[in-house]
C-alpha positions in Angstrom: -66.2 77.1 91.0 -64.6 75.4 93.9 -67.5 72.9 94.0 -67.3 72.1 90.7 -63.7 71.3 90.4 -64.1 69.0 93.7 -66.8 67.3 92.2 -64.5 67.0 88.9 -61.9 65.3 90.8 -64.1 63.2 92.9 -65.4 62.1 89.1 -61.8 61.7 88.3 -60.8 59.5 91.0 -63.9 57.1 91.0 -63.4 56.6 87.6 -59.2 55.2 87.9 -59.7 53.9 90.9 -60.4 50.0 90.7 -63.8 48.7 92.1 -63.4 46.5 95.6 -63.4 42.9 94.4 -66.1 40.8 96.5 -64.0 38.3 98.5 -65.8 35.1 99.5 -64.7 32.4 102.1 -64.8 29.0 100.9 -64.4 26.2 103.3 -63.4 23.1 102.7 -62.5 19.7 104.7 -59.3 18.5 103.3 -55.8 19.7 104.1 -53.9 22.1 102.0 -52.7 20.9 98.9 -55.3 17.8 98.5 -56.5 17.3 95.5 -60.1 19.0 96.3 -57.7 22.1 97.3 -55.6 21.9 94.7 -59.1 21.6 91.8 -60.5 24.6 94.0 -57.5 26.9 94.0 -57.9 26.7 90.0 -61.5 26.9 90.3 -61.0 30.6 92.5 -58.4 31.5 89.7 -61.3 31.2 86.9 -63.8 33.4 88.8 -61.4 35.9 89.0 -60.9 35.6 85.6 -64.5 35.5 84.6 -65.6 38.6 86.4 -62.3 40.5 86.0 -61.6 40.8 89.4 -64.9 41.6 90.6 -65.3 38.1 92.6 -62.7 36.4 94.8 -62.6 33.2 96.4 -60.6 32.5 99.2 -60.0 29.2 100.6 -59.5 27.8 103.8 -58.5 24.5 104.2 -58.8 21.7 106.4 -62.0 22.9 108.2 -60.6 25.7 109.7 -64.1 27.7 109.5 -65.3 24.5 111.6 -66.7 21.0 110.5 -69.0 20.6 107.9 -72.1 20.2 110.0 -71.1 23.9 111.6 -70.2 25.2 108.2 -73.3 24.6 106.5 -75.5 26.0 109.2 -73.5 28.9 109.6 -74.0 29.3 105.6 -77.7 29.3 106.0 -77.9 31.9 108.0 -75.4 33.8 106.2 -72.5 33.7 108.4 -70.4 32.1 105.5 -70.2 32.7 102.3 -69.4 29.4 100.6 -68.3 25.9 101.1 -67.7 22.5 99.2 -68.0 19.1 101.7 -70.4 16.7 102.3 -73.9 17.3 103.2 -74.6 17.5 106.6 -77.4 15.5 107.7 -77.7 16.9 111.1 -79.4 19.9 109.4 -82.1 17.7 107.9 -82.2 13.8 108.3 -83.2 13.6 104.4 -79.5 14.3 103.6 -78.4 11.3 104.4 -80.1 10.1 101.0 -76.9 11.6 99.3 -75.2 8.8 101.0 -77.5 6.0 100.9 -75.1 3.0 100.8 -75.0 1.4 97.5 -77.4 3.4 95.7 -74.9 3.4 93.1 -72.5 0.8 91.9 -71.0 2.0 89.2 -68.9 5.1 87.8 -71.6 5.2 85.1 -74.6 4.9 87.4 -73.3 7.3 90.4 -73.1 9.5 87.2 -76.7 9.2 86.5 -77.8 9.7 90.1 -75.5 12.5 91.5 -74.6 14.5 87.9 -76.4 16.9 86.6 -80.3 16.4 86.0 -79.7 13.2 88.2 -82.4 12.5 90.7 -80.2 12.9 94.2 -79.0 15.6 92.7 -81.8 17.7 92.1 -83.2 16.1 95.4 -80.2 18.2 97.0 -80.7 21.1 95.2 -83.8 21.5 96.6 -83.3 20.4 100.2 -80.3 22.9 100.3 -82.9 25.7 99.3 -85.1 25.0 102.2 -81.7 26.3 104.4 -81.4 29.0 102.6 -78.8 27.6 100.5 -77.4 27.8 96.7 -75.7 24.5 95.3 -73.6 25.3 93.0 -72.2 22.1 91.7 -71.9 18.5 93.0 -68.1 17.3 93.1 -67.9 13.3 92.9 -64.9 11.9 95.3 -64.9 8.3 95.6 -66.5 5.0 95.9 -66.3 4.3 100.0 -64.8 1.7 101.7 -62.8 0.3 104.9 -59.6 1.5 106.6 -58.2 -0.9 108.9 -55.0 -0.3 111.6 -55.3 -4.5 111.9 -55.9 -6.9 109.6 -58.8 -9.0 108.5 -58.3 -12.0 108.0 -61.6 -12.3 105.3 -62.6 -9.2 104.1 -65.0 -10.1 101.6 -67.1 -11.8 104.6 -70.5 -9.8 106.0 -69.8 -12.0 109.1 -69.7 -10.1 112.5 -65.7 -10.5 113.2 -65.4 -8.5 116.2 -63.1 -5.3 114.9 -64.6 -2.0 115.8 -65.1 0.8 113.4 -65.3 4.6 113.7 -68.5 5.4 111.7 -69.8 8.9 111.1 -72.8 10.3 113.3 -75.0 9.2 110.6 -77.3 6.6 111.1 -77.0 5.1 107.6 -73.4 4.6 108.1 -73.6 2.9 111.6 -76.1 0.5 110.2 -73.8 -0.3 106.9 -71.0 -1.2 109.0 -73.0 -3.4 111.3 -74.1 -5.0 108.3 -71.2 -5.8 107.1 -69.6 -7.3 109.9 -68.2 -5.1 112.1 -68.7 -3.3 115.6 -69.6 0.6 114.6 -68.3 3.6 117.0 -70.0 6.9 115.9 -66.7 9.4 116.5 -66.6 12.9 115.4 -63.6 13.4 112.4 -61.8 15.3 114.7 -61.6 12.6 117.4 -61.4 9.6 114.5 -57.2 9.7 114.0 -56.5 9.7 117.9 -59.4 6.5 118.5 -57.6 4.8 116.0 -53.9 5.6 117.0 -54.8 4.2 120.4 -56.8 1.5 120.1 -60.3 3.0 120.8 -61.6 1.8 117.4 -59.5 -0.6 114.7 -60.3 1.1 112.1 -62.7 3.4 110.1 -65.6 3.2 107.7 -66.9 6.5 105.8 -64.7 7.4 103.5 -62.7 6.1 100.8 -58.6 5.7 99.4 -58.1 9.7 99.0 -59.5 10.3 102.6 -58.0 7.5 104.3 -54.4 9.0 102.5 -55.2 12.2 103.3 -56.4 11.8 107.3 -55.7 8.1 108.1 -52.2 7.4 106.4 -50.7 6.8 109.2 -52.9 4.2 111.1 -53.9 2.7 107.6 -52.7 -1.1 107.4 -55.5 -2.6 105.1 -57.5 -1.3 103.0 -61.2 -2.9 101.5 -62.8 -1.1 98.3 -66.6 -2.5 99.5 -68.1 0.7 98.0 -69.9 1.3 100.7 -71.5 4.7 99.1 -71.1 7.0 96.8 -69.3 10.3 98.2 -69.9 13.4 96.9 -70.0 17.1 98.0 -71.5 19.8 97.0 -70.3 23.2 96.3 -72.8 25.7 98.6 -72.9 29.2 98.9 -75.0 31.5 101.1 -78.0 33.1 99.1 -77.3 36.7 100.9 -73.4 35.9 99.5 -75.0 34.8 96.3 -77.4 38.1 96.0 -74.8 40.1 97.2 -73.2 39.8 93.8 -74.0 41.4 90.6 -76.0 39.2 87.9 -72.9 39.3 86.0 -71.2 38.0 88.1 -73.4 35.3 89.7 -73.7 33.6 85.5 -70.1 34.0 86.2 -69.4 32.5 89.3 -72.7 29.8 88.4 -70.8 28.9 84.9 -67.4 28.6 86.4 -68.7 26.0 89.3 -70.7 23.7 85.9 -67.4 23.8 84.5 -65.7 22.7 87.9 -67.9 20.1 88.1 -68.1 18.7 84.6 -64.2 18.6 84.9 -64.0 16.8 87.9 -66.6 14.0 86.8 -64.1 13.4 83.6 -60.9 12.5 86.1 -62.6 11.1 89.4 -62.6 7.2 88.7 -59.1 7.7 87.8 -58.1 9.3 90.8 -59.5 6.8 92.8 -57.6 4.1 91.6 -54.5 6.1 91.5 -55.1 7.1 95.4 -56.0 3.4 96.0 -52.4 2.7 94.4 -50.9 5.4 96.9 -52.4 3.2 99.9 -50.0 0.5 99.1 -46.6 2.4 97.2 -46.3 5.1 100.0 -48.4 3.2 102.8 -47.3 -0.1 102.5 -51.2 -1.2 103.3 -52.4 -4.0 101.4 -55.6 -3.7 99.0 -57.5 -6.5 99.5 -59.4 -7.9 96.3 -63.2 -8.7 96.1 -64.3 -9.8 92.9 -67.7 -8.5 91.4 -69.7 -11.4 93.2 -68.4 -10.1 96.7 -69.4 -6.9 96.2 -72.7 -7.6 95.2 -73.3 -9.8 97.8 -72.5 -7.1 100.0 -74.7 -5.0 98.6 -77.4 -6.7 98.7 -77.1 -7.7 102.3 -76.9 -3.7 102.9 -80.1 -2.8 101.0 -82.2 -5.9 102.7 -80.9 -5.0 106.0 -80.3 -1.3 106.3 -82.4 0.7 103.6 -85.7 0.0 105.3 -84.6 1.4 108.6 -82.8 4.4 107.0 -85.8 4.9 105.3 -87.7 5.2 108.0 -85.0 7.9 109.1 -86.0 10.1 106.5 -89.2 9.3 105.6 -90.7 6.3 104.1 -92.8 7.4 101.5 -90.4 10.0 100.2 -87.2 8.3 100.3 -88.8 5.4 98.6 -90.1 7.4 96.1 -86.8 8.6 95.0 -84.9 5.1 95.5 -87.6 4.3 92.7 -86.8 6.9 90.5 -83.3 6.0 90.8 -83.9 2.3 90.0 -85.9 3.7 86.7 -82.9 6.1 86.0 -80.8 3.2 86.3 -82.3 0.7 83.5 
């Protein structure tokens, strides 16, 4: 009789007492209340919502789980649960076709490329599964371009003009900035704001107007929209953090980051132009202007001079093959 009334109440209690939501860290490269933290705080708030408390996504900011290149290994091997920043080529030298400078040129065409059913992005997809890795969604930032704590005196020019750049550890960035005139530095981001401050480096070139506000503001006097590449990040999650969850809850989480994504693609151009804007009303920096002529002569310097040795990077015969799907894609 005992038993049976303990077993009663042990019935009781499991059936009041709320299930333990499944918390999962999300890392992310931008400080605390940038726009990316701000879309993925509402993004974390729909999951909850979707799976009723089951799934929650907590945030941490800034790269305070490490930078990106640390993040996404530890997320292959299922150290992390989930993260949403760049791809880090380190891991596999055929990333760097995410940002292939000028592969894209315009809002429409990056869309056609990097959205959904786009050829880099299902080229990600599939090199993130090789890792051990789930994208979720890809998250379009920005057209890239120069940050400068000097000016320059003719920014439209692909001229060498002696001002030294940070540039990414990424060899399609060091080339793009050589290419376009200027004396490339590979610094790691957490070194970039001090070379700058102090003269190491004049400037920096991998990112664009909301990164350069966000990291640079302060050692950001001029500012060149070349469009260097396309940035975009990807939303990532561990496939033990992924199976971990219940298949309701994965078409949850999986539906909630397409939505995330198909938001973020309807308010991106516009956010660049209004973080461009910030540059010079908060900054005081000045914007310089290339017309459409300048940029495409730009480009076209890039792809003659720096897509065949990227290529041979990561491979001719398979990065060529998908730089010829993307020109199909794009006519």
């Amino acid at each position: 009789m005992k038993t049976t009334f303990l077993a009663t109440a042990l019935a009781t209690i499991m059936a009041v007492s709320p299930a333990i939501a499944e918390t999962l860290k999300m890392s992310h490269v931008r400080p605390q209340d940038a726009t990316i933290d701000v879309e993925l705080r509402a993004f974390a708030a729909s999951v909850s919502e979707a799976t009723g408390g089951d799934v929650e996504v907590q945030l941490f900011p800034a790269s305070a789980l490490g930078d990106y290149t640390t993040v996404q290994e530890r997320i292959s091997v299922g150290a992390l649960d989930m993260a949403t920043q760049p791809a880090a080529a380190a891991a596999d030298r055929r990333m760097q076709i995410s940002s292939f400078p000028y592969m894209a040129e315009t809002w429409a065409q990056a869309r056609t490329v990097y959205g959904p059913g786009g050829v880099v992005r299902d080229v990600m997809t599939g090199l993130y599964a090789e890792q051990g890795i789930t994208m979720l969604a890809a998250y379009p930032v920005y057209f890239g371009g120069i940050a400068l704590n000097v000016e320059n005196a003719n920014p439209a020019s692909t001229e060498t003009n002696g001002i030294k750049v940070r540039v990414p550890g990424i060899k399609s960035f060091q080339l793009t900035g050589e290419a376009l005139g200027y004396i490339p530095s590979p610094i790691p981001f957490s070194e970039a704001f001090t070379a700058v401050q102090t003269g190491v480096v004049d400037g920096v070139i991998g990112s664009g107007a909301e990164g350069y506000y966000a990291s640079f503001r302060d050692v950001t006097k001029t500012y060149i929209p070349a469009n260097t590449h396309f940035e975009v990040w990807y939303m990532i999650i561990s496939n033990e953090s992924m199976a971990s969850l219940s298949d309701e809850d994965q078409a949850a989480l999986t539906e909630q980051a397409a939505a995330f994504e198909t938001n973020r693609w309807t308010v991106a151009e516009a956010d660049q132009g209004r973080n461009e804007q910030r540059l010079v009303d908060d900054l005081g920096a000045t914007v310089a202007e290339l017309s459409d002529a300048d940029l495409a002569a730009m480009s076209a310097k890039v792809r003659a001079e720096v897509w065949p040795q990227v290529l041979e990077d990561v491979g001719v015969e398979w990065g060529q093959a998908i730089l010829d799907q993307v020109a199909a894609a794009a006519n």
